[in-house]
Each structure stands twice: as C-alpha cells, then as structure tokens.
NUZAZA-592748 format. One record per residue (C-alpha): residue number from 0; residue in three letters; x, y, z. Coordinates in steps of 0.25 Angstrom, whole numbers, padded with zeros to 4 digits, m for minus. Layout:
N
SITE   num   residu      xx      yy      zz
SITE   NUM      ALA       X       Y       Z
...
***
This chain:
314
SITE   num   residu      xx      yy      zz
SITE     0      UNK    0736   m0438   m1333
SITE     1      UNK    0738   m0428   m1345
SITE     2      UNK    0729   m0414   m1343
SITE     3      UNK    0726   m0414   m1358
SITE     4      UNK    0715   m0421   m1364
SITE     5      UNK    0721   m0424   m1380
SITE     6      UNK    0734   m0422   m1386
SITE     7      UNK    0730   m0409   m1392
SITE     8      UNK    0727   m0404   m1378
SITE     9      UNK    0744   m0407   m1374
SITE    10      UNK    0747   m0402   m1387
SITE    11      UNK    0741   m0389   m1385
SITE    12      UNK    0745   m0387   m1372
SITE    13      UNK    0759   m0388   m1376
SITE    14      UNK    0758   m0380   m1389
SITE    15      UNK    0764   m0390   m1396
SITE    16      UNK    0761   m0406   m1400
SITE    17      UNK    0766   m0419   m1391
SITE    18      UNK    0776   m0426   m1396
SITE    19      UNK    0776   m0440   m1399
SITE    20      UNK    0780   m0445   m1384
SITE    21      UNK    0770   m0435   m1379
SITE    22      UNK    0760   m0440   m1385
SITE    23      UNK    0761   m0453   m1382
SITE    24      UNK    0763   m0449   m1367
SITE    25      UNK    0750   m0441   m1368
SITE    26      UNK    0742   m0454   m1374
SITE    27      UNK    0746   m0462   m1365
SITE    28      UNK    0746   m0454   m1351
SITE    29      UNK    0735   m0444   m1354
SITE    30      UNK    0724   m0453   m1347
SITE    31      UNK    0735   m0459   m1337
SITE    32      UNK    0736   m0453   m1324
SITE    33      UNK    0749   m0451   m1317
SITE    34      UNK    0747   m0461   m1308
SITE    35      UNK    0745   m0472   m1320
SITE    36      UNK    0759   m0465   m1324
SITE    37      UNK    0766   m0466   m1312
SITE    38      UNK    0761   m0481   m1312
SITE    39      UNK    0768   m0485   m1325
SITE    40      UNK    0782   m0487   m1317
SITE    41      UNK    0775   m0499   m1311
SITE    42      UNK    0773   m0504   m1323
SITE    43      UNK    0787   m0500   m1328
SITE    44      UNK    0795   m0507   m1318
SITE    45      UNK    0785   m0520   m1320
SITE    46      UNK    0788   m0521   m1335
SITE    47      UNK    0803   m0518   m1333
SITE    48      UNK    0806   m0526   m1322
SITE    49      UNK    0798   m0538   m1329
SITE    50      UNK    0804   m0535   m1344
SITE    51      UNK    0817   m0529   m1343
SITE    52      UNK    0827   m0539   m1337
SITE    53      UNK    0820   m0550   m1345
SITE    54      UNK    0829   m0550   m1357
SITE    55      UNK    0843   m0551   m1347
SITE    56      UNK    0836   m0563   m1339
SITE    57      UNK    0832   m0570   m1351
SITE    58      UNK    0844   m0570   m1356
SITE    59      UNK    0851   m0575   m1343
SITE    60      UNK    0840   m0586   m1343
SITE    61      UNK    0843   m0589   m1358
SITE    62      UNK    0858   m0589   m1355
SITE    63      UNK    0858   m0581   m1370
SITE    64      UNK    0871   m0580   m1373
SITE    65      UNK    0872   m0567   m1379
SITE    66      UNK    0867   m0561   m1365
SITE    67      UNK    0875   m0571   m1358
SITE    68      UNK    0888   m0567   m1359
SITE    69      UNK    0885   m0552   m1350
SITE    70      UNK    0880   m0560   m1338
SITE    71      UNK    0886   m0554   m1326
SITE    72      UNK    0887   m0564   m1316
SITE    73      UNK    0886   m0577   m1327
SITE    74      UNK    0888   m0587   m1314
SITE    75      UNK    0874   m0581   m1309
SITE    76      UNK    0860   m0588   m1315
SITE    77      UNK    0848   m0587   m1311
SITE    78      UNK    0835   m0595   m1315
SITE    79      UNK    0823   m0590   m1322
SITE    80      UNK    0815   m0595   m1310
SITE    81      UNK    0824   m0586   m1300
SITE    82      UNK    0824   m0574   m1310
SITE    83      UNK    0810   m0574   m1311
SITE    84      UNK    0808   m0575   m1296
SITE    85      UNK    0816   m0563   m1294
SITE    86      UNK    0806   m0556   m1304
SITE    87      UNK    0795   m0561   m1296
SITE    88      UNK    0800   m0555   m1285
SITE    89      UNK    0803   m0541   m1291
SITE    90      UNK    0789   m0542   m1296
SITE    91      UNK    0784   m0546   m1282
SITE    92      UNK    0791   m0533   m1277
SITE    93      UNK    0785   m0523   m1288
SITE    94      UNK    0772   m0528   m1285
SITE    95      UNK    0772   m0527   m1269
SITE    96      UNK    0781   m0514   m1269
SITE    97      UNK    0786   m0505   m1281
SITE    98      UNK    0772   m0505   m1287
SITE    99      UNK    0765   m0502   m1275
SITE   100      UNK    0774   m0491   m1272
SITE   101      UNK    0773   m0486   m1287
SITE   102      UNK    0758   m0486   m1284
SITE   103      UNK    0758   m0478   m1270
SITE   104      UNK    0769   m0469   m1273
SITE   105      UNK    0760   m0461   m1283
SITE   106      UNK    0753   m0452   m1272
SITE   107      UNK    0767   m0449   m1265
SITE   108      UNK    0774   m0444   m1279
SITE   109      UNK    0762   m0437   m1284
SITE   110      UNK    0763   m0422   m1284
SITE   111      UNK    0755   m0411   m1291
SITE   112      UNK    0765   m0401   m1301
SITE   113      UNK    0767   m0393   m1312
SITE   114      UNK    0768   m0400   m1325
SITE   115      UNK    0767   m0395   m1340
SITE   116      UNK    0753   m0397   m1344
SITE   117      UNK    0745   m0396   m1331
SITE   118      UNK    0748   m0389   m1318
SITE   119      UNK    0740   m0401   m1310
SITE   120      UNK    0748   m0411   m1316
SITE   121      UNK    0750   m0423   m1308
SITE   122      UNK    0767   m0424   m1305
SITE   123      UNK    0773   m0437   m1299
SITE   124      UNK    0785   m0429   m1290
SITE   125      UNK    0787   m0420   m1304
SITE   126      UNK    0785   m0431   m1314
SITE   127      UNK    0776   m0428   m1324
SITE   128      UNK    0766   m0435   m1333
SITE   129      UNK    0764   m0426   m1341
SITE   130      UNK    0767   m0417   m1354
SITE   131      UNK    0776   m0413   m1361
SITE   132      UNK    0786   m0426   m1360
SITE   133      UNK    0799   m0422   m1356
SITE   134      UNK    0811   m0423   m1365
SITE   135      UNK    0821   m0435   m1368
SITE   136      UNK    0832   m0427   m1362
SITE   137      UNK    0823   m0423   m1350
SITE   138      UNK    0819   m0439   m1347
SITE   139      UNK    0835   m0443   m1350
SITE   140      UNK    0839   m0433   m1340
SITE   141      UNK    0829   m0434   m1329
SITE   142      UNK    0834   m0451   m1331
SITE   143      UNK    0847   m0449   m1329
SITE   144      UNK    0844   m0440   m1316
SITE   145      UNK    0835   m0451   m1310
SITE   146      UNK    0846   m0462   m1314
SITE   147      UNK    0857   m0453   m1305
SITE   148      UNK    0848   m0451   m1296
SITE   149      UNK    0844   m0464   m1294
SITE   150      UNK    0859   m0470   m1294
SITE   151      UNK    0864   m0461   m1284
SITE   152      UNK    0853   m0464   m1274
SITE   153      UNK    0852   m0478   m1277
SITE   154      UNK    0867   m0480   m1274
SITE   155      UNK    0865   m0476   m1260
SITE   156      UNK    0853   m0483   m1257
SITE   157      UNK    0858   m0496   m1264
SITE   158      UNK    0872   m0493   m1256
SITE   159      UNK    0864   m0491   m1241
SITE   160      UNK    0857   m0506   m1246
SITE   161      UNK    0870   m0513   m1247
SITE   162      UNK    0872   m0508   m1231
SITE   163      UNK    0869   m0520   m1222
SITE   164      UNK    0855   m0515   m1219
SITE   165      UNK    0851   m0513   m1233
SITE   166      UNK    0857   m0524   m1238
SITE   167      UNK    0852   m0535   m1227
SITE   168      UNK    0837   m0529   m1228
SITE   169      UNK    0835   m0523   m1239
SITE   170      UNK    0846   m0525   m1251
SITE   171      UNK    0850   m0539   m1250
SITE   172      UNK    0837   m0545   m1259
SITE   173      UNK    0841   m0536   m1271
SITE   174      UNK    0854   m0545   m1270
SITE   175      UNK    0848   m0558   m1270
SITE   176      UNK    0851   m0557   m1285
SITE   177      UNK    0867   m0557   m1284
SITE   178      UNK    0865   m0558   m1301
SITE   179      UNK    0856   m0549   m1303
SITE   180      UNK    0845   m0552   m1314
SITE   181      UNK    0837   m0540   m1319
SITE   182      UNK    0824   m0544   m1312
SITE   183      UNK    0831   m0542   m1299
SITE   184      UNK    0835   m0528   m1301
SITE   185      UNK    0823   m0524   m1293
SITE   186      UNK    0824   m0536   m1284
SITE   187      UNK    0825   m0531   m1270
SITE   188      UNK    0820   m0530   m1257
SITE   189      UNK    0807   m0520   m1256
SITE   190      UNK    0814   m0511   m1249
SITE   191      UNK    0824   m0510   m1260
SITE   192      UNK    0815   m0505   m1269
SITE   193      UNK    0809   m0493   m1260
SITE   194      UNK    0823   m0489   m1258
SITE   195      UNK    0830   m0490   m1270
SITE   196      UNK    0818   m0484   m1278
SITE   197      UNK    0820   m0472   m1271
SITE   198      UNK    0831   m0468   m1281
SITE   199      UNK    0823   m0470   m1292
SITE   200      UNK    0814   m0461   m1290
SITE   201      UNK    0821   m0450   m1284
SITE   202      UNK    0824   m0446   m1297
SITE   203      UNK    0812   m0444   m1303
SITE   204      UNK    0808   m0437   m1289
SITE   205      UNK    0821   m0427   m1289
SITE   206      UNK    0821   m0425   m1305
SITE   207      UNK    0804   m0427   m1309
SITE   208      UNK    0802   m0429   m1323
SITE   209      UNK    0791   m0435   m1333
SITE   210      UNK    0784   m0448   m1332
SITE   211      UNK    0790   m0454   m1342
SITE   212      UNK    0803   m0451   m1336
SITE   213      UNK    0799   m0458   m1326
SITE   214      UNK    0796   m0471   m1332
SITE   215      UNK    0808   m0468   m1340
SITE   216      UNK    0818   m0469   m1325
SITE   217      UNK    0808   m0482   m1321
SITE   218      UNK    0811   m0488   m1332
SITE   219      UNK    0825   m0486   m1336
SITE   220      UNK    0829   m0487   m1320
SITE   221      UNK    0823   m0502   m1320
SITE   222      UNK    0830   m0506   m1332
SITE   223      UNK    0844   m0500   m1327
SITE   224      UNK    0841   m0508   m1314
SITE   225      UNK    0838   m0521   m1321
SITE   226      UNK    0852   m0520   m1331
SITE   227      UNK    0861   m0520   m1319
SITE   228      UNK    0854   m0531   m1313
SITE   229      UNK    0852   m0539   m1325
SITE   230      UNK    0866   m0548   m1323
SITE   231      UNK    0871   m0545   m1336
SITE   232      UNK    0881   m0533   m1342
SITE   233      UNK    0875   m0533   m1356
SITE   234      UNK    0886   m0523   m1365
SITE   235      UNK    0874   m0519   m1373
SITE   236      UNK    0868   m0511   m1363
SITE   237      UNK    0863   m0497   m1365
SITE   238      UNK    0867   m0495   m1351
SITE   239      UNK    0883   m0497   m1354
SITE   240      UNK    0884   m0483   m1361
SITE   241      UNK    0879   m0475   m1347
SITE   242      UNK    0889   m0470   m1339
SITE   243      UNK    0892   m0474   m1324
SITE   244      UNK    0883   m0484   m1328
SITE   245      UNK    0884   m0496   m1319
SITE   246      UNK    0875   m0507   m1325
SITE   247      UNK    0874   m0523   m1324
SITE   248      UNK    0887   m0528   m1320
SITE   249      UNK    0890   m0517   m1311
SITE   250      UNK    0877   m0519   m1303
SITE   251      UNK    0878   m0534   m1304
SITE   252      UNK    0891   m0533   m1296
SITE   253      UNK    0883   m0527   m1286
SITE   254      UNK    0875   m0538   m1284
SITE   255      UNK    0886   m0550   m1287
SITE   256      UNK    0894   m0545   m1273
SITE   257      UNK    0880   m0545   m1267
SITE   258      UNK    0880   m0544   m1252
SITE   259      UNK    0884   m0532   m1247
SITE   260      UNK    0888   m0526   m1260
SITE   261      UNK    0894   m0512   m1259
SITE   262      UNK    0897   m0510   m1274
SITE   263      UNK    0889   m0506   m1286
SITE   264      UNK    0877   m0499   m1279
SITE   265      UNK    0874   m0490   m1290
SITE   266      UNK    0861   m0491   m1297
SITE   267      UNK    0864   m0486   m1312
SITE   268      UNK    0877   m0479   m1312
SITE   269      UNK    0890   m0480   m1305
SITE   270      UNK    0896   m0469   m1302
SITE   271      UNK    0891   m0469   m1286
SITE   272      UNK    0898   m0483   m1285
SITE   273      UNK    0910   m0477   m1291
SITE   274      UNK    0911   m0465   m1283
SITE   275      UNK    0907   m0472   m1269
SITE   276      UNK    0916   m0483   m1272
SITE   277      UNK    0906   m0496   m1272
SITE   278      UNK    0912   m0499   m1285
SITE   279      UNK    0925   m0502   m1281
SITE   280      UNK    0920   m0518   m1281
SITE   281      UNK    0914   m0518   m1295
SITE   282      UNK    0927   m0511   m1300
SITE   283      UNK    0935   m0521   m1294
SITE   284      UNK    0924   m0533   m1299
SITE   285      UNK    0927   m0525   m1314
SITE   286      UNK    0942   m0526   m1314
SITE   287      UNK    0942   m0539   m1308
SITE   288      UNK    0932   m0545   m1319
SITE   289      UNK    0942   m0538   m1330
SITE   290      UNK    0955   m0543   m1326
SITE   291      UNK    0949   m0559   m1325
SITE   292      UNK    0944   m0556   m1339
SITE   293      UNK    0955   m0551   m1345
SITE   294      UNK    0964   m0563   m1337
SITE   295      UNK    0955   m0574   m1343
SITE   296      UNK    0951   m0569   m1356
SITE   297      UNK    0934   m0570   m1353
SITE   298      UNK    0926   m0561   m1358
SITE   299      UNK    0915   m0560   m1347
SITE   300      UNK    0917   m0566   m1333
SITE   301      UNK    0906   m0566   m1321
SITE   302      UNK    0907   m0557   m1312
SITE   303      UNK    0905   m0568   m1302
SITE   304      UNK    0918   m0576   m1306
SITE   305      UNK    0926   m0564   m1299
SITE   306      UNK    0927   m0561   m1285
SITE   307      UNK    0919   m0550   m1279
SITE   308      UNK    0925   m0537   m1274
SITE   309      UNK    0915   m0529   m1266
SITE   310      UNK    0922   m0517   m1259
SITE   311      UNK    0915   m0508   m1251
SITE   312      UNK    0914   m0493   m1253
SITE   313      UNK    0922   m0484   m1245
***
C-alpha cells in the first residue's frame, strides 16, 4: 500500500509530477496492499496458461493451412478431448500446488527495507511496490539478468532430471507428451514444479527489482515456456531475432527422443548445450533433416520421418 493519500501528495514528495505510468500504478495500488500485489502472479499464470497456447492448439484442431505447414512432428495428433485433459490436469496442479505455495510463500519472502518514499515500506526480498517506477532500460535489464539466471540454473537442474533417479520419479510425466502442445509446458510431476521454479526466482532474489518487473519476468517466462512446447516453428516469431535463442524445434527435439534424452536441456537459450556438448544430437538431427531436403526436393519434412541421434554428453 502507497504512504501518500492523493496524487498531489506523491507529487509533492517527489518535487515533480507522475508520469502517465505512475499515475496509473498509483490508482490502481494505492489501496492494494503488498500482499493483494504479490497475489496477482496467481492470477497471471491462470490467464496465460488458459489463453496463451489457445491460438497454436486451435489451429492444430482446425488443421488451418496457413499454420499447418510449421507443424514439427506432423505425424503426431492429438484430439481435442486429450488436449483438454492435459489442461485439466495443469489446472488440477495449479490449484492443489503452485497457488497454494504463492499464497504461503508471502511471510517467508516478506522483509522490511528502505525504499524511496517511506522508510517503513513493505519489501518482498528487495522488490518494491512502490514509487517512482523504474525505467524501461532498468525493467529490460533486470529481465535479461533473470532469463540468464534462470537458464543457466535450469540446465543443471533439468540435466540432474534426466539422471535415472530423476527421470524414473520425477521427470518422466513431463515426457508423456513426446509432442509437446503448449498446455503441457507446465505439465509435470509436482515435484517438477518445486524444483524447476527455483530458477525462476532466483533472479528476482539475487537481482530485486519493482513489482511490475516482476509480473513482467512471470509473464514473459510462461509465454517462452509455452512457445517451445507449442509443436510448431512459426518463422514469424519475435523470438527468431534473439540470439542463442533455442525455441520450439530445438526444444521439441528434446522431447521427440524422449526416454533418457541427454540433448537440449536448456530452457531459453542455447549456449549451455553447445558449450557442455548435449547438442551434438540435435546438430546431427539438423544436418540430417538438411541433406534429405535437399535430396528430395520437399520443403518441410517431420522431424519424425528421420532417425533419431541421441549422443550423450562427455
């Protein structure tokens, strides 16, 4: 909750009047308190988990033509009935896990700090509610550190998953789906999701920002995760212009060997793969794919019309 009482009363402690954007923050969180803040990445992740995906699986259900062509795996179909129970099933998991643990993780996170505007202001482990909002090149930078962040430790985790262990007890749900679909980027064993949202928010705890950078790295994480499992390489993409980007085909591989897959751990980018050497099979899956091509004369081929290289990493 905001220390000043009207706009005027922001302005004056600033010597100087909001901007647009804060104002609009001020209006809407002045009477919030930071826990109804904190809250709002439930919300979040309901809305794009349920919306985002929807346009690639109604396309796939349509069999639209346009869209068609960028399948992945084209051999591999699954039935409105089967994508809807694996929604069910993510939505089963929110509601009986990640919620919850949104809900009881506010004490633990909860310290008390220093921010501009009122020395008693609440802090979730540095982040701050408050005023003034941080620039664009702050939030853009901040991001960037929490997707690093957030590879790097991802790729170790999801690597020690693909041990027997972790696979057999853990992993092996999230590979049901040896196509992926976008709903079944958070499909996974509960466990899974306590471990591998670890990374996400070691970031915001190494490198604390504003609120709304928060939601920001929420929002934009979930939508990466549903891209590469959405089945489809779509050129269109804003994604294809970011570099060591890894994306949909390269973490639909992943999933196509299945199993005991010891290629394409990484998350977002792909320089961990390409540096450990647990790319070696997708590289060898990309020149194989290239040289059929250019033998036949097609345009796009499956990835499953090929045989699978897996190598393991040295």
């Amino acid at each position: 909750m905001l220390p000043y009482a009207t706009v005027a009363a922001a302005e004056s402690s600033f010597n100087r009047p909001l901007s647009a954007a804060e104002t609009l923050w001020y209006n809407y969180t002045a009477t919030k308190s930071d826990y109804n803040l904190y809250c709002h990445n439930i919300l979040f992740l309901f809305l794009v988990f349920s919306l985002a995906p929807l346009p690639v699986v109604l396309a796939e259900l349509g069999r639209w033509a346009g869209i068609e062509r960028y399948k992945i795996q084209k051999k591999a179909r699954l039935t409105g009935k089967e994508m809807l129970g694996c929604y069910k099933a993510v939505m089963t998991l929110f509601f009986l896990v990640v919620g919850p643990l949104q809900l009881l993780s506010y004490p633990m996170v909860k310290v008390r700090g220093f921010c501009v505007g009122s020395p008693s202001e609440a802090l979730l482990i540095g982040i701050s509610t408050g005023l003034p909002l941080p620039s664009i090149w702050e939030i853009a930078m901040q991001l960037l550190v929490y997707f690093l962040i957030e590879d790097y430790t991802n790729y170790w985790l999801h690597r020690w998953l693909h041990s027997d262990w972790g696979y057999s007890k853990i992993h092996k749900v999230h590979h049901e789906y040896t196509a992926p679909i976008g709903f079944a980027a958070p499909y996974a064993h509960w466990a899974e999701i306590l471990i591998l949202g670890i990374p996400s928010f070691l970031g915001p705890a190494m490198v604390p920002g504003h609120m709304i950078t928060l939601w920001l790295w929420i929002v934009l994480r979930q939508i990466e995760a549903i891209e590469t499992h959405s089945g489809y390489d779509l050129p269109w993409t804003p994604t294809k212009y970011i570099p060591f980007y890894g994306g949909a085909e390269y973490h639909d591989y992943h999933h196509y060997v299945g199993g005991q897959s010891q290629s394409n751990f990484a998350s977002v980018f792909t320089y961990c793969d390409f540096i450990y050497g647990t790319d070696k099979g997708f590289r060898y899956q990309k020149k194989l794919l290239a040289k059929i091509k250019e033998e036949s004369g097609q345009n796009d081929q499956a990835v499953g019309d090929v045989p699978v290289q897996n190598f393991k990493s040295e």
